[in-house]
N, C-alpha and C positions, 0 to 999 in steps of 0.2 A: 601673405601667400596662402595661407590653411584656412583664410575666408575667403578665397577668393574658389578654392577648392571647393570649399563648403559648399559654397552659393553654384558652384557651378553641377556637382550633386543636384540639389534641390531643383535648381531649372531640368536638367536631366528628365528626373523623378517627376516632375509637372509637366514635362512636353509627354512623356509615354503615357501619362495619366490623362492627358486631355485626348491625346491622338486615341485612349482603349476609349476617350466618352464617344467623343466620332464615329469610332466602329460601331460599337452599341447603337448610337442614336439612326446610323446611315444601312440599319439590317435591315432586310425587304425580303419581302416573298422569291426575288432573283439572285440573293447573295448568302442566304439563310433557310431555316424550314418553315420562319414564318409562311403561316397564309394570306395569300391575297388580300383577304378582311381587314386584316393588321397591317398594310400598307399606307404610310401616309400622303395626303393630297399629291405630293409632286412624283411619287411614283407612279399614282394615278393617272397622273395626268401627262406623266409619260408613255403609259402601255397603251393611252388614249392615243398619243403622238404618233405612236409606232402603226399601231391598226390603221391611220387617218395616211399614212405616208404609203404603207402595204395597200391602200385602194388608190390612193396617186398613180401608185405605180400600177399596178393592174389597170388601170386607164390609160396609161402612156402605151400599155402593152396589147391595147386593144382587143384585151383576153372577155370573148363574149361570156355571157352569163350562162349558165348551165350546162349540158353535158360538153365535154370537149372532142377536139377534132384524134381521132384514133383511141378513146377512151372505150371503154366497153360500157353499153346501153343496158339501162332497165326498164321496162315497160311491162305495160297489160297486155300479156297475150290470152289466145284464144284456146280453149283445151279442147281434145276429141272426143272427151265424153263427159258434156254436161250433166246435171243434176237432172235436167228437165228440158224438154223441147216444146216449142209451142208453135206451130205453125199459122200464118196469116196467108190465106187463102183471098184474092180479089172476086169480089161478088159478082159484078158485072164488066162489060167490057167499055172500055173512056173513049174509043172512037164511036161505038154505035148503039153500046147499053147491053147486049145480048147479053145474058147472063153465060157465065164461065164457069159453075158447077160439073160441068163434065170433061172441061176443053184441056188437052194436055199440059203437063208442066213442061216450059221447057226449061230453064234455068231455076235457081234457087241462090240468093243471098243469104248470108249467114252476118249474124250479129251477138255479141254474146253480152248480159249483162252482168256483174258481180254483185251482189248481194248478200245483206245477213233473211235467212229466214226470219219469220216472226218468231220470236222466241215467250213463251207463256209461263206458268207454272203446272207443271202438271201433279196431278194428285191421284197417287197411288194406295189404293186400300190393303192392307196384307189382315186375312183372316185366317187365323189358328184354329184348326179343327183339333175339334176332342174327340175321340173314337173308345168305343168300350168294348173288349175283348172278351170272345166265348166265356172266358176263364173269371169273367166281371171286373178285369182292370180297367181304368181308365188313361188313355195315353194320351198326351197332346203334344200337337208339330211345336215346334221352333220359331218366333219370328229373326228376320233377317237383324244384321247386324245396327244398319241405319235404322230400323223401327222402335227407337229407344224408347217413345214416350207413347200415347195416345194420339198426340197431334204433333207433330215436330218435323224439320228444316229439314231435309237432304243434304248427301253428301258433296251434289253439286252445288246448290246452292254454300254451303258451308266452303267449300274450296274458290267458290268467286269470291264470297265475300273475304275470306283472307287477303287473295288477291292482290285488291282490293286497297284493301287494309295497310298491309304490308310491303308489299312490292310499288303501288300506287301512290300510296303516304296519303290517301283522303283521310280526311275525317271521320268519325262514327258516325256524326249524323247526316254526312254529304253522302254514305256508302249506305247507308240504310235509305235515303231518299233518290240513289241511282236504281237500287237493287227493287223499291217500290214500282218507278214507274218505268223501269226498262223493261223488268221480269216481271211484274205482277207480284214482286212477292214484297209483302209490307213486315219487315223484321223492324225487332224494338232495338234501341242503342245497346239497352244491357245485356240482350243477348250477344251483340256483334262485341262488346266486350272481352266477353268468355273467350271468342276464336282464338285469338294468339296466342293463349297457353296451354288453349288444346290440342292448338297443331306444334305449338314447340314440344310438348310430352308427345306426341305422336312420330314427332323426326327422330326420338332420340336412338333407336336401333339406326339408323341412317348416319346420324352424326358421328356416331362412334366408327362405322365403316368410313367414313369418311375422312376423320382422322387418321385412321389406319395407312389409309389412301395413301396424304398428303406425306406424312411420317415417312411412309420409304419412297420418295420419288427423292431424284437423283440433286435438284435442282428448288430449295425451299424459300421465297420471300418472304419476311415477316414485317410488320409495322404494328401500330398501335396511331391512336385518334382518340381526343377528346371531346366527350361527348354530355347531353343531357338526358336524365331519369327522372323523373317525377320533380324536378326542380334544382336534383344532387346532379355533383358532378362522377360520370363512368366513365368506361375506355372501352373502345373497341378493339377488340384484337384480331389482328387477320396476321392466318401463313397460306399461302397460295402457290399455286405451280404454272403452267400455262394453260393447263384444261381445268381442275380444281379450284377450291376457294374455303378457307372454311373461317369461318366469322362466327365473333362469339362478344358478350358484353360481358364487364365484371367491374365492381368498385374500385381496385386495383391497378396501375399502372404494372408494375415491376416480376417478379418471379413469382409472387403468389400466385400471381392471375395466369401466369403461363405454366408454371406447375401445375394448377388443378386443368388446366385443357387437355393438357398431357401430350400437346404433338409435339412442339419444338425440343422436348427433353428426348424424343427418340429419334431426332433424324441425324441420319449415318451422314447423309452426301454435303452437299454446301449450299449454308444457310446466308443472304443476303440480308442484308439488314442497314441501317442509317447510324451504325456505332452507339447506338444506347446500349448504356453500361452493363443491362441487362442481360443482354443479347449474347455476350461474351462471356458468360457464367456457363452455355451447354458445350462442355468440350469435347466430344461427339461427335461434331458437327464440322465440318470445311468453312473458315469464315471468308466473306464477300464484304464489300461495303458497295453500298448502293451509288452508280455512277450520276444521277442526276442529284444526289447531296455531296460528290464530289466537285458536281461542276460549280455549284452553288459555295462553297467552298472557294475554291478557286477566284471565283468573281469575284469573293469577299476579299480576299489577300487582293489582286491586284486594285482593290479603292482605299488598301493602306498607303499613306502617303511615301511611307521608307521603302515601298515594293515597285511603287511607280517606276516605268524604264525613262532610264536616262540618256541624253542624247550623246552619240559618242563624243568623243574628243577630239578640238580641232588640230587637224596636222599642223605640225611646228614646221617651221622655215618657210621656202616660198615654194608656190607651188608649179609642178613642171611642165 
């Protein structure tokens, strides 16, 4: 009997062991925080299934392609005051030739076209005058803030090419060969290098209000993303509100990295978050758990097998 016990333990102990391999092995981008990337073939090739079924039906439903019936329209309208007018005047007249240099207007058609101007580089010279005083001082002007060097890039140009850069994700040398032949202006790679960390020292009074910002709003999301640095791996850290965002990178995952940002250690209101462990160290804070890792969640327990519903029971005796 006390093997029979035994044995029936150990079956126990190997069914919850296989059934936790299942869960593990059956986690997807829909039931977990995995991302899409990490999904294997037959998830794929199910969200394939599901899009290929979502245009079925959009086809049964005879829903035409593009804007729909009581949807609000966008379109190219006409403005009241262009940039520029350019009048086309008819020279002579198509039934007899007479020329039409004096003959009244009577109607006028209006057509507008949108356009980028030509865009060049222009080159501005700034000369410093020396001036010498009754008294024989010599005094000379100031140049402007951009006139750093003798020959050197402007402030516009410098803020497209971050851009560019950063916002765009080109490349250096696909941003240096847009910046050549769009704008005329031929920058070298190693310069367009230097930008990002000139303009990330140049944010940093901004970021700091920005933080500030984020810190006391009523209502704070945080996450974290893993990411790539020079080959290493970093994290991204975001706490955001509905109008704000503030993002930051750091080697760190955990408290270090949100310690030295300094926002989530001062927010008073309620901070949402996906329950990393982390997150639940600023006691300050109103805790949230984020509902789309709830649902995900949830999908997860019901593909356990012990969670699956079961069919009622059939009624005993006969039926009336």
């Amino acid at each position: 009997m006390e093997l029979v016990l035994a044995q029936g333990a150990v079956i126990e102990r190997l069914e919850a062991r296989v059934a936790e391999l299942e869960r593990q092995i059956g986690r997807h981008s829909g039931n977990s925080s995995l991302p899409p990337s990490r999904d294997a073939q037959e998830q794929r090739e199910s969200r394939a299934e599901r899009r290929r079924a979502a245009r079925e039906a959009q086809k049964e439903a005879k829903r035409r392609q593009g804007k729909q019936p009581g949807a609000p329209g966008a379109h190219l309208a006409q403005v009241p005051d262009p940039d520029r007018v350019v009048v086309h005047a008819p020279g002579e007249c198509r039934g007899c030739g007479a020329d039409l240099a004096d003959a009244p207007v009577e109607d006028v058609e209006r057509r507008q076209v949108f356009d980028l101007p030509e865009q060049r580089r222009e080159v501005t010279e700034h000369r410093v005058e020396r001036r010498r005083c009754i008294c024989g001082c010599r005094t000379a002007a100031g140049f402007p803030a951009e006139a750093r060097a003798p020959a050197c890039w402007g402030p516009r140009v410098r803020a497209y090419a971050i851009y560019l850069l950063v916002r765009q994700h080109l490349p250096v040398e696909r941003t240096a060969e847009l910046l050549a032949d769009m704008l005329g202006a031929p920058v070298s790679t190693g310069w367009l290098a230097t930008l990002p960390k000139e303009g990330a020292e140049r944010l940093s009074g901004f970021m700091d209000y920005l933080a500030d910002r984020v810190a006391d709003s009523d209502v704070v999301h945080a996450d974290e993303t893993g990411t790539r640095v020079a080959g290493a791996k970093w994290w991204f850290h975001v706490a955001c509100t509905v109008l704000l965002t503030y993002l930051a990178v750091h080697r760190r995952r955990g408290h270090v990295a949100i310690d030295e940002f300094g926002v989530l250690p001062r927010v008073r209101g309620v901070l949402v978050h996906d329950r990393l462990a982390t997150y639940w160290r600023y006691g300050n804070a109103r805790h949230a758990v984020c509902n789309a890792h709830l649902v995900r969640d949830l999908a997860s327990v019901a593909e356990v097998a012990s969670q699956a519903p079961r069919s009622p029971p059939k009624p005993r005796g006969r039926t009336p």
